[in-house]
Structure formats: structure tokens, C-alpha cells
C-alpha positions in Angstrom: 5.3 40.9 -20.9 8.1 39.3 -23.2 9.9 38.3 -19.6 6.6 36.7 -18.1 6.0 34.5 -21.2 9.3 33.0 -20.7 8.9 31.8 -17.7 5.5 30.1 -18.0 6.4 27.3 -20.4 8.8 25.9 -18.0 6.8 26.4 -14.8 4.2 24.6 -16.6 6.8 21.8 -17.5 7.4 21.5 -14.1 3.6 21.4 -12.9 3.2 18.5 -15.3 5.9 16.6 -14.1 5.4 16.9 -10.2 1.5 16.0 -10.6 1.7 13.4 -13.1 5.5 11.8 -12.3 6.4 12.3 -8.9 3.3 13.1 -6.8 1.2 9.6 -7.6 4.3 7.7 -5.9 4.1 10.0 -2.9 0.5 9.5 -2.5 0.9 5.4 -2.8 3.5 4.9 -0.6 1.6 7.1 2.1 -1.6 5.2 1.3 0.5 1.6 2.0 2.2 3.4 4.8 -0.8 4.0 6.7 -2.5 0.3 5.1 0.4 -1.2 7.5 -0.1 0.5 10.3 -3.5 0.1 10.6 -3.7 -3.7 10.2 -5.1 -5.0 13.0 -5.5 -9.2 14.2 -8.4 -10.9 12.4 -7.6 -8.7 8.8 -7.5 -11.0 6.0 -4.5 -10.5 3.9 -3.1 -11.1 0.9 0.7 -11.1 0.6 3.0 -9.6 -3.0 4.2 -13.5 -3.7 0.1 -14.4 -3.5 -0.3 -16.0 0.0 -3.6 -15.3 1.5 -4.5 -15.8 5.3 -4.8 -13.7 8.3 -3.4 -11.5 10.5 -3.1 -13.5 13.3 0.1 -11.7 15.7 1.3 -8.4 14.8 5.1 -7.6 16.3 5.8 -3.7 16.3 9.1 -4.6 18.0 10.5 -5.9 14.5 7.7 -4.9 12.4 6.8 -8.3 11.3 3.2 -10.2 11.5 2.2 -13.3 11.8 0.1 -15.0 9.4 -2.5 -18.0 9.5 -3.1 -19.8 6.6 -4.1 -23.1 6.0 -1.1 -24.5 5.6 -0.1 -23.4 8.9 1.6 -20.1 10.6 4.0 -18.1 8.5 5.6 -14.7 9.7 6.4 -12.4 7.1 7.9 -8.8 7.4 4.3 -5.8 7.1 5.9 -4.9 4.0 5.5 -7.7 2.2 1.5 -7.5 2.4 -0.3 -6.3 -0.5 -2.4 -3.1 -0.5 -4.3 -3.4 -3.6 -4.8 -6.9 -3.5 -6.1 -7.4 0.4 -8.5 -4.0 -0.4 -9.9 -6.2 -3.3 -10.2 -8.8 -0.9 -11.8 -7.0 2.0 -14.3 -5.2 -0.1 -18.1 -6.1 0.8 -19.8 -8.6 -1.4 -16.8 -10.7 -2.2 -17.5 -14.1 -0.2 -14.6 -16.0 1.5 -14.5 -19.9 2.0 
């Protein structure tokens, strides 16, 4: 019984630190992984330096998109498009100009 108690403490270290440390990172990098690939022309976008604009040509050859704003066309690589932020901006009831 003495062995058994031994080897609880650090399997429930371990337990703590894969759900709480390392798994959330797993599950957002799948999550933007499959945000990317499922962008499709028309999408409205937000980029991580804060540009906002549509999807207007998507290249899988280089993995790049292009993007209208107002200030004109700009192409940017998919993984500079942010997840969180063009969720927030696609949710219903939030009104665009």
C-alpha cells in the first residue's frame, strides 16, 4: 500500500501540469489552425497589428490572403489574422459600417 501512495503524488503532479500547462496551448493552436483553414472570401477579418477588412483572395499556393480594406488591397500571410478578435467581430448582433 506504502508503494502505491508513492506514486500518486507525482502522477497527480503530472495530471495538473498537462491539463492546466500544456494542453490549453494544444487546444488553441488547433482551434486557429482549423480558424485558417476554414476562411473563406467574403469573411470579415481582423488582423494581430488591428487591421480590419475582408477576405477578398485566398492563395493556398503560399498560404497568404488578400485583404480589402478601405484603404485599399493588402496581402498578408493567414497567420497573421486574429482568431479571437475576427470571432468577436463575426458574432451576431454586432453591426458593421
Amino acid at each position: 500500500m506504502d508503494n502505491l501512495m508513492d506514486y500518486i503524488f507525482p502522477i497527480a503532479i503530472f495530471l495538473i501540469f498537462y491539463f492546466f500547462i500544456l494542453r490549453p496551448p494544444i487546444q488553441k493552436s488547433k482551434n486557429e489552425k482549423l480558424f485558417v483553414t476554414s476562411l473563406k472570401r467574403g469573411d470579415r477579418v481582423v488582423t494581430k497589428s488591428g487591421m480590419y477588412g475582408k477576405v477578398f483572395e485566398l492563395n493556398d499556393k503560399d498560404n497568404t490572403c488578400v485583404i480589402e480594406t478601405q484603404a485599399g488591397k493588402i496581402k498578408f500571410d493567414r497567420a497573421a489574422i486574429s482568431m479571437d478578435m475576427s470571432q468577436k467581430l463575426n458574432k451576431p448582433g454586432i453591426k458593421s459600417k
